[in-house]
C-alpha beads as a LAMMPS data file, in Angstrom:
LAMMPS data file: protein, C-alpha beads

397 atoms
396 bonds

1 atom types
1 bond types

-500.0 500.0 xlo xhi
-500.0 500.0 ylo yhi
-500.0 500.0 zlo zhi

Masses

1 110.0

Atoms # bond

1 1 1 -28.036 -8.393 -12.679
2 1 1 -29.361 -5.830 -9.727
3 1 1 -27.167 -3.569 -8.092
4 1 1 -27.939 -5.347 -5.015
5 1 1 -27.118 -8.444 -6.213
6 1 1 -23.427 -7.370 -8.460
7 1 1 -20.544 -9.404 -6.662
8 1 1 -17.229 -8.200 -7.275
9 1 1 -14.503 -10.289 -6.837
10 1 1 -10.611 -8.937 -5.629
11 1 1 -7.938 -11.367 -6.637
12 1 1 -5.027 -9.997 -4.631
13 1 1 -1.341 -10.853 -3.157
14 1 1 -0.207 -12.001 0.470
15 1 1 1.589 -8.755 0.757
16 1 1 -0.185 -5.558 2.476
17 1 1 1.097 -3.785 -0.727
18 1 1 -1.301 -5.694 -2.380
19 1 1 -4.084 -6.415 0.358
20 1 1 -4.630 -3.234 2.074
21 1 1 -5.772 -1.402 -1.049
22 1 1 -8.050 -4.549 -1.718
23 1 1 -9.937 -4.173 1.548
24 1 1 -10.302 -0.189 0.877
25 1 1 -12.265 -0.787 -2.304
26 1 1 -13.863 -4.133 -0.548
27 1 1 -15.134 -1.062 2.226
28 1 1 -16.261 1.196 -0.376
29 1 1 -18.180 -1.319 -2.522
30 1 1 -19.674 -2.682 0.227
31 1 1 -20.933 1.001 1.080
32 1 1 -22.522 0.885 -1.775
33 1 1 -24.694 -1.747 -1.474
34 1 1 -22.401 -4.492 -4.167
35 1 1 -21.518 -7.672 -2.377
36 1 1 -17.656 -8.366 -1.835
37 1 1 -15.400 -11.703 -1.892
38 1 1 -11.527 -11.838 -2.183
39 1 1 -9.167 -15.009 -3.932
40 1 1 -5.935 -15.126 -2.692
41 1 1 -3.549 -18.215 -2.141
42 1 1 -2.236 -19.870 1.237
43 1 1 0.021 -17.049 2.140
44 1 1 -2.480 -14.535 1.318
45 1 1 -3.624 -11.923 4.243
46 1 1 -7.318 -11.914 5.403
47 1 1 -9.100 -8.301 5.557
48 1 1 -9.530 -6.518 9.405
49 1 1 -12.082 -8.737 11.180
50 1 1 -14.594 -6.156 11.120
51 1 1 -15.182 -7.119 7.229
52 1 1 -17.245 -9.890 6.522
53 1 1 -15.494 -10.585 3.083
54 1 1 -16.075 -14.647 1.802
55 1 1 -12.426 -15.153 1.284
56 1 1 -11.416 -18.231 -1.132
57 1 1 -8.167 -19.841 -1.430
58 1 1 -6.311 -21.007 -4.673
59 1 1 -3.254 -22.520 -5.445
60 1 1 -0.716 -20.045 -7.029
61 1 1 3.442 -19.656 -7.364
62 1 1 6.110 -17.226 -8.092
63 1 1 8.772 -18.490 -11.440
64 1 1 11.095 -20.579 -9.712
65 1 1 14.122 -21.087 -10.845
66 1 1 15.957 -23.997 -13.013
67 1 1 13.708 -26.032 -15.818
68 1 1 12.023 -27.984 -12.742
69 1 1 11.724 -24.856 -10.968
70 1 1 9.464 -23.233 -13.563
71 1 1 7.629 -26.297 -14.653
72 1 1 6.663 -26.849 -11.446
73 1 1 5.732 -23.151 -11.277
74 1 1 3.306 -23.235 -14.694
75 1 1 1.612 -26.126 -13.213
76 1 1 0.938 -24.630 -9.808
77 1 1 -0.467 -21.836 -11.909
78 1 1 -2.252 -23.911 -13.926
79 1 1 -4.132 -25.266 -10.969
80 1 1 -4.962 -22.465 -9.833
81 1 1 -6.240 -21.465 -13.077
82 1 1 -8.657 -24.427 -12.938
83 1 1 -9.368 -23.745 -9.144
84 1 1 -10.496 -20.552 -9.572
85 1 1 -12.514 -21.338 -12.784
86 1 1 -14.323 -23.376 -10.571
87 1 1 -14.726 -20.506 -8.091
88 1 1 -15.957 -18.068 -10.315
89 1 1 -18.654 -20.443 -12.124
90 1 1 -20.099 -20.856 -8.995
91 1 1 -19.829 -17.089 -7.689
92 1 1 -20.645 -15.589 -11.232
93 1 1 -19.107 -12.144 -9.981
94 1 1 -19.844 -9.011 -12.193
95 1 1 -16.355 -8.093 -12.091
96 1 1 -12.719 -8.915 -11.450
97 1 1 -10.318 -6.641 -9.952
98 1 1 -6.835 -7.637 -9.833
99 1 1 -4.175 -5.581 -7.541
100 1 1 -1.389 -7.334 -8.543
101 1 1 0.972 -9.905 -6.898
102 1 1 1.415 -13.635 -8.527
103 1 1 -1.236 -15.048 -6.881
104 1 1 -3.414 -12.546 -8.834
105 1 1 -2.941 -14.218 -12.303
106 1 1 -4.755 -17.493 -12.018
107 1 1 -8.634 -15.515 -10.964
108 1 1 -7.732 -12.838 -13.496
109 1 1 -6.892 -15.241 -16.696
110 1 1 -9.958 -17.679 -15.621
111 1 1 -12.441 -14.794 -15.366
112 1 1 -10.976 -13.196 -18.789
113 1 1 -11.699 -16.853 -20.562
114 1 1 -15.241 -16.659 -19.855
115 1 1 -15.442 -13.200 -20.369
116 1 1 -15.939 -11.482 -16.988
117 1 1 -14.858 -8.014 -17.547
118 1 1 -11.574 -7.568 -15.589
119 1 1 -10.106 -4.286 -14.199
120 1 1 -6.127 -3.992 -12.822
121 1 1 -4.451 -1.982 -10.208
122 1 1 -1.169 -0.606 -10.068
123 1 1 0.184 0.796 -6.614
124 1 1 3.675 1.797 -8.227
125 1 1 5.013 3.945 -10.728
126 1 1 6.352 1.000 -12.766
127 1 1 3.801 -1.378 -14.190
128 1 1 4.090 -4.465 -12.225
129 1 1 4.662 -8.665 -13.938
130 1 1 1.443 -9.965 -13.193
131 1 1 -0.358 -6.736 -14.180
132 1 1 1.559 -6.732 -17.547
133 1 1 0.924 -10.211 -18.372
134 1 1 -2.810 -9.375 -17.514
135 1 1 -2.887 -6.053 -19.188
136 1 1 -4.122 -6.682 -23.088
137 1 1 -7.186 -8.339 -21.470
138 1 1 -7.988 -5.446 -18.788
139 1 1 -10.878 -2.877 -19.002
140 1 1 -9.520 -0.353 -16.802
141 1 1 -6.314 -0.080 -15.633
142 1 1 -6.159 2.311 -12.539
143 1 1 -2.842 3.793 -11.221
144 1 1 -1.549 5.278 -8.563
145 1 1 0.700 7.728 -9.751
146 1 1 0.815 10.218 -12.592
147 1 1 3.431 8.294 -14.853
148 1 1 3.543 4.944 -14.954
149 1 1 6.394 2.910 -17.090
150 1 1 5.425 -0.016 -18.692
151 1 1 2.315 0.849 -19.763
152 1 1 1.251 -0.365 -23.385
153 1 1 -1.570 1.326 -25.313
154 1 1 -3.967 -1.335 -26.349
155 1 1 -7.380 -1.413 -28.101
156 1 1 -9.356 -2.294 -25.004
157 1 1 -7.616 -0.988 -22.122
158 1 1 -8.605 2.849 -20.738
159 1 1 -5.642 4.192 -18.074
160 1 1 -7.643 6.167 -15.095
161 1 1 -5.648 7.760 -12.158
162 1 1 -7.340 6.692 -9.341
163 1 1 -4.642 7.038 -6.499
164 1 1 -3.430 4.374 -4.339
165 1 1 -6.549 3.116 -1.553
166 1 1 -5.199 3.543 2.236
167 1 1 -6.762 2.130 5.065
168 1 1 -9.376 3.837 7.428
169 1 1 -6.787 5.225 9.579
170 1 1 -4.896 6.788 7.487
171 1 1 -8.089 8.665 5.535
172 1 1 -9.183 9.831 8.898
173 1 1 -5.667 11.525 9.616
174 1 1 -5.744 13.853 6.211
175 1 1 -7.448 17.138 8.607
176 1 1 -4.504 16.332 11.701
177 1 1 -2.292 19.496 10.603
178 1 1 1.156 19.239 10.784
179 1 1 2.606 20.921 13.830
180 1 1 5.316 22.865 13.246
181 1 1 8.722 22.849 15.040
182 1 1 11.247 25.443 15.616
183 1 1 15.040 25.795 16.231
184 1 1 14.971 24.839 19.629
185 1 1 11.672 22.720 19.187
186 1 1 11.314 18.644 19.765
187 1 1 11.840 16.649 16.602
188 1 1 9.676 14.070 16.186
189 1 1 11.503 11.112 13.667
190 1 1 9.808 8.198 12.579
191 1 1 11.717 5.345 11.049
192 1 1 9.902 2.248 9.345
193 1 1 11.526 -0.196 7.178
194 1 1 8.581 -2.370 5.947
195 1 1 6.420 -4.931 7.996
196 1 1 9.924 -6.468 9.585
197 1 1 12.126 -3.434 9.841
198 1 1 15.465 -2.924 7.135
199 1 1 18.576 -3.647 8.889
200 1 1 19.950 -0.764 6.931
201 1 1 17.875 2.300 9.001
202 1 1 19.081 -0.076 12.299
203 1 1 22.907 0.472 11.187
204 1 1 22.700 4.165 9.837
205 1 1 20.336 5.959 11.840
206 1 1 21.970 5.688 15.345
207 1 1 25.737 6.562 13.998
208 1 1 24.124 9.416 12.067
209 1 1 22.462 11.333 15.073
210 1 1 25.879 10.683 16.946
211 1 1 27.624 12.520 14.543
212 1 1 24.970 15.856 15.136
213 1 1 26.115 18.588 17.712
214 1 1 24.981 17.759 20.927
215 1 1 22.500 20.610 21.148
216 1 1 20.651 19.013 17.944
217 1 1 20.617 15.489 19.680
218 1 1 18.645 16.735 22.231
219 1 1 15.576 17.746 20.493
220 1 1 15.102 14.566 19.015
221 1 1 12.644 12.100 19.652
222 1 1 12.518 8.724 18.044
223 1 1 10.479 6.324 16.829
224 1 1 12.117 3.000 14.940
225 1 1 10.887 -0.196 13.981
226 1 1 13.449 -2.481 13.856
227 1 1 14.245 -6.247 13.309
228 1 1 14.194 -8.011 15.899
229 1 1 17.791 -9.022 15.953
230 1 1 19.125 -5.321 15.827
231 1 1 17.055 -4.419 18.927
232 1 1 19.824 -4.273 21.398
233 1 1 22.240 -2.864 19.380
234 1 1 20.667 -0.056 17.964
235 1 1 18.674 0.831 21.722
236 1 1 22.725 0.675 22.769
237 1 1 24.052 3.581 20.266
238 1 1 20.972 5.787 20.943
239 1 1 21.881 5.408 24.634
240 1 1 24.810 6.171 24.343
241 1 1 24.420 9.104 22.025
242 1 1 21.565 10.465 24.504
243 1 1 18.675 9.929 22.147
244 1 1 15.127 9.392 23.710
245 1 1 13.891 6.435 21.434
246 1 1 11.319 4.089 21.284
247 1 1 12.026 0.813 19.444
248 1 1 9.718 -2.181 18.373
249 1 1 9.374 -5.077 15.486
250 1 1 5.709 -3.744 15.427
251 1 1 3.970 -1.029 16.056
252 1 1 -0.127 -1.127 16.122
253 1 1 -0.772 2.489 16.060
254 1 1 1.662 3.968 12.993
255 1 1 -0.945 6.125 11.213
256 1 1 -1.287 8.053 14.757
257 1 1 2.907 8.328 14.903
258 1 1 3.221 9.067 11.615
259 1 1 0.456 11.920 11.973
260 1 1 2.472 13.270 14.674
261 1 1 5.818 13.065 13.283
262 1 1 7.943 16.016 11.702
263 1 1 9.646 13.782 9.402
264 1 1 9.497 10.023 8.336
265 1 1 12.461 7.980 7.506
266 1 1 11.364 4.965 5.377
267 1 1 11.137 2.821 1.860
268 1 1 9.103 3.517 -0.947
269 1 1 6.509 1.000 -1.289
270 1 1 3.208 1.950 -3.027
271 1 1 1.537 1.942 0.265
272 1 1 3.776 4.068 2.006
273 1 1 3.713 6.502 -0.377
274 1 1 -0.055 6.499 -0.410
275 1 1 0.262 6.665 3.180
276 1 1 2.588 9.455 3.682
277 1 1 0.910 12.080 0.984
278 1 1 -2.441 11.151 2.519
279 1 1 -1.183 12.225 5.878
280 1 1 1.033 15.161 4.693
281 1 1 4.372 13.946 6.346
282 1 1 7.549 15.048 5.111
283 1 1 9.856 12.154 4.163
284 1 1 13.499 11.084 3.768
285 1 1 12.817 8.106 0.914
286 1 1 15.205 5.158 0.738
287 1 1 14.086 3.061 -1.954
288 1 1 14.462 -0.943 -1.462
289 1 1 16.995 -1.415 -3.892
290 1 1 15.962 -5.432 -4.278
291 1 1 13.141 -4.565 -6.528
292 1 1 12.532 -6.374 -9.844
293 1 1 12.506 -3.319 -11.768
294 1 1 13.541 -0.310 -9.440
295 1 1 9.711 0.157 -8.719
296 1 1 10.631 1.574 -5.150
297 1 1 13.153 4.141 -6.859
298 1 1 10.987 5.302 -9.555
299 1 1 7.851 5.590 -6.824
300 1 1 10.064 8.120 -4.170
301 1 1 11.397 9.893 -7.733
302 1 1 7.264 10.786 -8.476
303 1 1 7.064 12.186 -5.033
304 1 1 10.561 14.007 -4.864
305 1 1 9.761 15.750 -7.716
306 1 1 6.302 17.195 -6.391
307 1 1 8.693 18.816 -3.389
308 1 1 7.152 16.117 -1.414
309 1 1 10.270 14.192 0.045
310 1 1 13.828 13.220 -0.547
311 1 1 15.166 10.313 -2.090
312 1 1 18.709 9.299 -1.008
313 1 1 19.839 5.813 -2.413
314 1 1 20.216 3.133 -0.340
315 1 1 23.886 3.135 -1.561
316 1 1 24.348 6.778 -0.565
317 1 1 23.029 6.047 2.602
318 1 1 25.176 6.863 5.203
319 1 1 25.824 7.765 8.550
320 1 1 27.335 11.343 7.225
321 1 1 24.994 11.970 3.990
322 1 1 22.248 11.109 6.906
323 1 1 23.518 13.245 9.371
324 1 1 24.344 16.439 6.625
325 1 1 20.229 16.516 6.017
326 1 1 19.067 16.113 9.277
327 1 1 21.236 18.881 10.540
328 1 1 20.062 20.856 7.601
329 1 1 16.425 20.277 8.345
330 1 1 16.940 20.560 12.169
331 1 1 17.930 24.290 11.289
332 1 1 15.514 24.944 8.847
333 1 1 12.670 23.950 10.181
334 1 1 10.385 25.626 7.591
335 1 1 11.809 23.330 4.723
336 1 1 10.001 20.681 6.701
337 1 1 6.623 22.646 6.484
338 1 1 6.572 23.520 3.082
339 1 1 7.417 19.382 1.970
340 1 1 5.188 18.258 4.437
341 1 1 2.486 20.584 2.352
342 1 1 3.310 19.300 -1.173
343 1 1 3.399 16.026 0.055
344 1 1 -0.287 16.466 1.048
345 1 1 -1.081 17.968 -2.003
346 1 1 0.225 15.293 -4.406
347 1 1 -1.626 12.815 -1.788
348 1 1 -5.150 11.963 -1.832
349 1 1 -7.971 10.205 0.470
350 1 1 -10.564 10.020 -2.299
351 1 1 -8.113 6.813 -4.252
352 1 1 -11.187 4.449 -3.050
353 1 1 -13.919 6.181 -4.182
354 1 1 -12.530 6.471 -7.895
355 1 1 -11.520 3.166 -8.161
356 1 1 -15.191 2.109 -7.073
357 1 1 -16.450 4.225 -9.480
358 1 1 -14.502 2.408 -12.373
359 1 1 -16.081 -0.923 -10.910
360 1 1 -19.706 0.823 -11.240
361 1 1 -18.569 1.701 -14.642
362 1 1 -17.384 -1.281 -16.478
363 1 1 -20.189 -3.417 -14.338
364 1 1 -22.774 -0.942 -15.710
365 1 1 -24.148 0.352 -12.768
366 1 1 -24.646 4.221 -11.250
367 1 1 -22.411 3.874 -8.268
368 1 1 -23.351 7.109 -6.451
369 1 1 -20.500 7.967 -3.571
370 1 1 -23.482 9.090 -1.851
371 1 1 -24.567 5.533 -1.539
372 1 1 -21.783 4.920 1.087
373 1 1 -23.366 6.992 3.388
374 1 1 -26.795 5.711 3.144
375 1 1 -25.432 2.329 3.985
376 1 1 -23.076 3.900 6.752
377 1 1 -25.406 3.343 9.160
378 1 1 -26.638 -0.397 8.639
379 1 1 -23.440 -1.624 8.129
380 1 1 -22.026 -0.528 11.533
381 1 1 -24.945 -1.560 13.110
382 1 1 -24.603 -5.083 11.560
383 1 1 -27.529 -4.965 9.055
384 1 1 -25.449 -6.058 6.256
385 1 1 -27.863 -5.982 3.824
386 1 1 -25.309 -6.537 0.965
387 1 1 -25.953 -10.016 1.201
388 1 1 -21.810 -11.191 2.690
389 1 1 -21.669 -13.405 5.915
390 1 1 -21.842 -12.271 9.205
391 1 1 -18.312 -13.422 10.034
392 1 1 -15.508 -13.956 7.623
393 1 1 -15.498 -17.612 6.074
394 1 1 -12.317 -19.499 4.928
395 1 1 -12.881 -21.611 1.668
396 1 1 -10.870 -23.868 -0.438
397 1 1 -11.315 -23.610 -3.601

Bonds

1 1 1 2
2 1 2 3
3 1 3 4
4 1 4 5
5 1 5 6
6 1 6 7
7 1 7 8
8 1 8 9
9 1 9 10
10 1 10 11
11 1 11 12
12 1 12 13
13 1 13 14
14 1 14 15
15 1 15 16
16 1 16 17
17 1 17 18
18 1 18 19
19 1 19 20
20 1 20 21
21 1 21 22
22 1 22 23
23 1 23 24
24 1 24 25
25 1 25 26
26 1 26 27
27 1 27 28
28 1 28 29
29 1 29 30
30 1 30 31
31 1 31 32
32 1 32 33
33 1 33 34
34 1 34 35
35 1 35 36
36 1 36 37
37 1 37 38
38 1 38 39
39 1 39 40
40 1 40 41
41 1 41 42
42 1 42 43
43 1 43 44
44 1 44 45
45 1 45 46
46 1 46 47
47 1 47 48
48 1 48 49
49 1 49 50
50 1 50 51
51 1 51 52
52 1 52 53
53 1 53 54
54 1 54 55
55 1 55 56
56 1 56 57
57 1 57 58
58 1 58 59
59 1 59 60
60 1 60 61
61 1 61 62
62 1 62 63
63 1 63 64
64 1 64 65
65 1 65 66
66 1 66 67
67 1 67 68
68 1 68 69
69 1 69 70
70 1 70 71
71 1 71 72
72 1 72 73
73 1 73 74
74 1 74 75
75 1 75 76
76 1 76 77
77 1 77 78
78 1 78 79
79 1 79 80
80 1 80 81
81 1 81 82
82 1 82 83
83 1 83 84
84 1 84 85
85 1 85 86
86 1 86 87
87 1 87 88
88 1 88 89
89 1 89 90
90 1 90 91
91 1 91 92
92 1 92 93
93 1 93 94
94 1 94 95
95 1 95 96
96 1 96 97
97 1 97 98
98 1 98 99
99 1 99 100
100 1 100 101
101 1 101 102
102 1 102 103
103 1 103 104
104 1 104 105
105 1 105 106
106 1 106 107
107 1 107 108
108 1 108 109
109 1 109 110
110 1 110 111
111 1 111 112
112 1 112 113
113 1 113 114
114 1 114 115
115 1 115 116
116 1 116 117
117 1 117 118
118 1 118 119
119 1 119 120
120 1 120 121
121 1 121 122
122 1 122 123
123 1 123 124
124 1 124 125
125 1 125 126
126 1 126 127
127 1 127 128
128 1 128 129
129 1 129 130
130 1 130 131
131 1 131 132
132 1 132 133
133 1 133 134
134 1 134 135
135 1 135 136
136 1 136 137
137 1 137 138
138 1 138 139
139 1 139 140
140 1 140 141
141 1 141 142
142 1 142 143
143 1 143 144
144 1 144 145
145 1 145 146
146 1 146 147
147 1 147 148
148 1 148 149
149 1 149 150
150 1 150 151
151 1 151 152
152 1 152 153
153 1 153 154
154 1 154 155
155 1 155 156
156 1 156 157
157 1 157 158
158 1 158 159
159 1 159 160
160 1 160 161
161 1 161 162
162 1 162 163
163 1 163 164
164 1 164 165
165 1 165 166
166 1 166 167
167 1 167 168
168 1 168 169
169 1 169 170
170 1 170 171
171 1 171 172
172 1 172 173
173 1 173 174
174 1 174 175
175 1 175 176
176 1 176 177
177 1 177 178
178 1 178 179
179 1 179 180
180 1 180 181
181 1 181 182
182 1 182 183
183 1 183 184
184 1 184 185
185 1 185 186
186 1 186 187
187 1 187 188
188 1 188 189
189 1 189 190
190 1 190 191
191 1 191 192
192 1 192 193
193 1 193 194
194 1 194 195
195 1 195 196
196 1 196 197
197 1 197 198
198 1 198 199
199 1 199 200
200 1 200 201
201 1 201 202
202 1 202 203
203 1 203 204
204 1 204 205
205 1 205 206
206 1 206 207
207 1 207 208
208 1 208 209
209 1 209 210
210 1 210 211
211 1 211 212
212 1 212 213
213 1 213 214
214 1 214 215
215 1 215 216
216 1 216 217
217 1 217 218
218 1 218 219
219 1 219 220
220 1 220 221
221 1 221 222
222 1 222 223
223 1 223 224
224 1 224 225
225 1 225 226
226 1 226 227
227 1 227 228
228 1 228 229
229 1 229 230
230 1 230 231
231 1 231 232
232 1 232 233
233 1 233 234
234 1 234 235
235 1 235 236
236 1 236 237
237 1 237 238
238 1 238 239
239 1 239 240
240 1 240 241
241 1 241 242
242 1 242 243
243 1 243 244
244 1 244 245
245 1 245 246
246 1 246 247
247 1 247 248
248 1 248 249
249 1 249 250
250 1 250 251
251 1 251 252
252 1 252 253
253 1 253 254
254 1 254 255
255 1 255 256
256 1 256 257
257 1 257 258
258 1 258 259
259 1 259 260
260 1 260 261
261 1 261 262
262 1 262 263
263 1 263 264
264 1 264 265
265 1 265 266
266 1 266 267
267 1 267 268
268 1 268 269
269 1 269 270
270 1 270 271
271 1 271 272
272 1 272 273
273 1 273 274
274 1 274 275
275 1 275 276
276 1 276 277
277 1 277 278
278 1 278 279
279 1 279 280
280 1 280 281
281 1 281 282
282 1 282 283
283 1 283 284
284 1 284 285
285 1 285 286
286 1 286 287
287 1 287 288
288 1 288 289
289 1 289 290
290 1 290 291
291 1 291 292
292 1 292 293
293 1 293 294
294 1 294 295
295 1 295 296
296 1 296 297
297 1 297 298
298 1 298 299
299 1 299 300
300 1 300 301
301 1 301 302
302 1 302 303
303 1 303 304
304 1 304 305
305 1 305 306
306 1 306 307
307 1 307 308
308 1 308 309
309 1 309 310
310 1 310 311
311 1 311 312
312 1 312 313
313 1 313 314
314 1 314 315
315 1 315 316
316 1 316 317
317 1 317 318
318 1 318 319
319 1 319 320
320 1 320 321
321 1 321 322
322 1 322 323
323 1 323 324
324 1 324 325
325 1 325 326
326 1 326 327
327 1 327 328
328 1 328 329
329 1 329 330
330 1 330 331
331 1 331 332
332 1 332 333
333 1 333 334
334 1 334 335
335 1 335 336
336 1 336 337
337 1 337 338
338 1 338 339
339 1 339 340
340 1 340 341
341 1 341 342
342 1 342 343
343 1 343 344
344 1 344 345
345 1 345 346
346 1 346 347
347 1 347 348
348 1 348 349
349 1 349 350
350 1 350 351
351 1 351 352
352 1 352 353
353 1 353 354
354 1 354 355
355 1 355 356
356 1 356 357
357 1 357 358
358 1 358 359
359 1 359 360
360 1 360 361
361 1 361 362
362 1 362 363
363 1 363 364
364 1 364 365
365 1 365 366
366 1 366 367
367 1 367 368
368 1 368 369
369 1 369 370
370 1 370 371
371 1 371 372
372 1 372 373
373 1 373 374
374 1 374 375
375 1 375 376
376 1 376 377
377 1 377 378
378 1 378 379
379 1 379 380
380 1 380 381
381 1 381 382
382 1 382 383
383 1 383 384
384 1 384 385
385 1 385 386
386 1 386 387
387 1 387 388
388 1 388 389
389 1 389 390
390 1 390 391
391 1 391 392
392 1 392 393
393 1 393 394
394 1 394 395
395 1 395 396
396 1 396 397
C-alpha cells in the first residue's frame, strides 16, 4: 500500500472528549497526504465542516442495566461488530485508531479479527472501559498524561506519551502571553462546566464573590456558562453583588476567553486539561465527581502537582472555601503568574503530531511532520489530493 493511498480509520465516541482529539489527528494525517474516515454511532458528533472526513455510522450501546438490559446491550454490540466488519472489508484501512467511548469497541474488535493493526488513545489519567477491554490487542497505546492507572504490560502493546490533540484554536493560542494583573488590576474569571454548564459553579460562584470585600468585587469580570435553567438566578446574585458578568449556555469563541482570562474555574475532563496547559491558564479544578472511576479527580491531581492548578473537590466546594482562594489570589497576583507558567509547561501543542507519527509507525510509513506543510497549501485551496470527498458524506453502515 502507497502512502498516498494508506486510509486510516478513527472509531470514536459522541462526546467532544472523544471527537475533538479525533478530528486533530484526522487534520494532521490528512496533512500528510494519508486519506481519513471516522465510525461512530447515531449520537456520534461529525468533524468542523471544513473537513471532508467520509463519516460511517454503526450501531453501538453502553451496559444497560438488569439481565434484559445487558443482553440487549451485547447484541447491539454485536451488530455493530458485524456492521463495521462490513465497513472495514470494503474500506481496507491501514490502521485503526480508537479514542475511546463505547461506540469505539465494535470497529476496534472487527478490525483486530482480521488483523488490521489497531492503536488506542487515552485522554485521562485513568485507563478508560472500552480502551481496557481493547488493550491486549493494541499496538500503541498513546496517553495523555505522564501516569496512567490501569495500564497492563502486555507482550504486544508499546505505551507512548503523546499528549492529548486540541483543536486549531486552541494550538494557535500557545504564543498569546498571559497578561498579568495587579492589586488593583481587572480580574478576568472564566467559569465552564462542560458542554451544558454544572449547576454546581451556578450555585457557588455568585454567593462566593458576595462574600469578598467590596473593593475585591470590583475588579472582577466574569465569564460563566451556565444551564439554561440557572440563568436568571445566578445573573440575579451577581447583580446584586455588583459583579460585571456575562452569562450564556454556549459560548462560540472560548479558546479566545480562555486566552484572555487570569484564571479558569472548571471540571477536569481530558480536553480541558489539554486545553488549559496548551493555553497556559491558571485553573481552579473541580473534578466531576460522577465519573466511573474518579478519572476527572485523578486528571486535575496530574496537573496540581506540576504547580499547574488547584483541585478543590466538588464536596469541598463552597461558597467560603471558594471565596478564601479567590481572595488569596486576588492579593497575590503573582501566584497566578507563576501557575499560569507551569501550566504551560506541563501543556503541549505538538499532542497531534506524535500521535500521527505512531500511525506512520505501526502503518510502516515515514510520516515526515514536514509533510503537513507541503500539503498546507492544497488543502486550503481545496486541492485535496488525499483522495476524501469534497464535502462530508453520511453513511450507514
Amino acid at each position: 500500500m502507497s502512502e498516498s493511498s494508506a486510509l486510516i480509520v478513527l472509531a470514536a465516541g459522541g462526546t467532544g472528549g472523544h471527537v475533538f482529539p479525533a478530528e486533530a489527528l484526522a487534520r494532521e494525517l490528512l496533512g500528510r497526504g494519508l486519506r481519513v474516515a471516522l465510525i461512530t454511532d447515531q449520537r456520534g458528533g461529525k468533524f468542523s465542516d471544513d473537513l471532508s472526513i467520509p463519516t460511517y455510522r454503526i450501531r453501538a450501546s453502553k451496559l444497560g442495566k438488569g439481565v434484559f438490559g445487558k443482553l440487549r446491550s451485547i447484541m447491539e454490540m454485536g451488530i455493530g461488530a458485524w456492521q463495521a466488519r462490513n465497513r472495514l472489508a470494503k474500506l481496507r484501512p491501514a490502521a485503526v485508531v480508537g479514542f475511546g467511548g463505547y461506540p469505539s469497541i465494535p470497529t476496534l474488535y472487527a478490525a483486530a479479527r482480521v488483523d488490521i493493526p489497531i492503536l488506542l488513545h487515552e485522554q485521562n489519567a485513568i485507563l478508560g472501559r472500552a480502551n481496557r477491554v481493547m488493550l491486549p490487542r493494541a499496538k500503541i497505546v498513546a496517553t495523555s498524561f505522564p501516569h496512567v492507572a490501569g495500564l497492563k504490560n502486555t507482550a504486544t502493546t508499546r505505551v507512548v506519551q503523546t499528549g492529548n490533540p486540541v483543536r486549531p484554536t486552541f494550538a494557535a493560542l500557545r504564543s498569546t502571553p498571559y497578561a498579568t494583573t495587579d492589586e488593583n488590576g481587572p480580574m478576568r474569571i472564566l467559569v465552564l462546566g462542560g458542554s451544558l454548564g454544572a449547576h454546581v459553579f451556578s450555585h457557588v460562584v455568585p454567593q462566593a464573590l458576595m462574600l469578598l470585600p467590596e473593593a475585591l468585587r470590583r475588579r472582577i469580570v466574569l465569564t460563566q456558562q451556565c444551564r439554561r435553567e440557572d440563568l436568571e438566578s445566578a445573573r440575579a446574585a451577581f447583580a446584586g453583588a455588583g459583579i460585571e458578568a456575562e452569562l450564556s449556555p454556549f459560548f462560540h469563541d472560548i479558546p479566545e476567553r480562555m486566552a484572555e482570562s487570569h484564571l479558569v474555574i472548571g471540571r477536569a475532563g481530558g480536553s480541558t486539561i489539554a486545553e488549559l496547559t496548551a493555553i497556559g491558564r491558571p485553573a481552579i479544578l473541580v473534578p466531576f465527581p460522577g465519573g466511573h472511576a474518579g478519572e476527572q479527580t485523578a486528571n486535575a491531581e496530574a496537573v496540581a502537582e506540576a504547580g499547574g492548578a488547584w483541585l478543590i473537590p466538588e464536596q469541598a466546594f463552597t461558597p467560603e472555601a471558594l471565596a478564601v482562594r479567590l481572595e488569596s489570589l486576588m492579593t497575590l497576583p503573582s501566584m497566578l503568574t507563576k501557575t499560569a507558567a507551569a501550566a504551560r509547561a506541563w501543556g503541549t501543542v505538538s499532542a497531534a503530531d506524535n500521535l500521527a507519527d505512531c500511525v506512520c509507525e505501526v502503518v510502516g510509513m515515514i510520516g515526515s511532520r514536514a509533510r503537513r506543510q507541503d500539503s498546507a497549501t492544497a488543502l486550503e485551496s481545496g486541492d485535496n489530493t488525499s483522495g476524501t470527498t469534497a464535502t462530508k458524506n453520511e453513511h450507514a453502515a
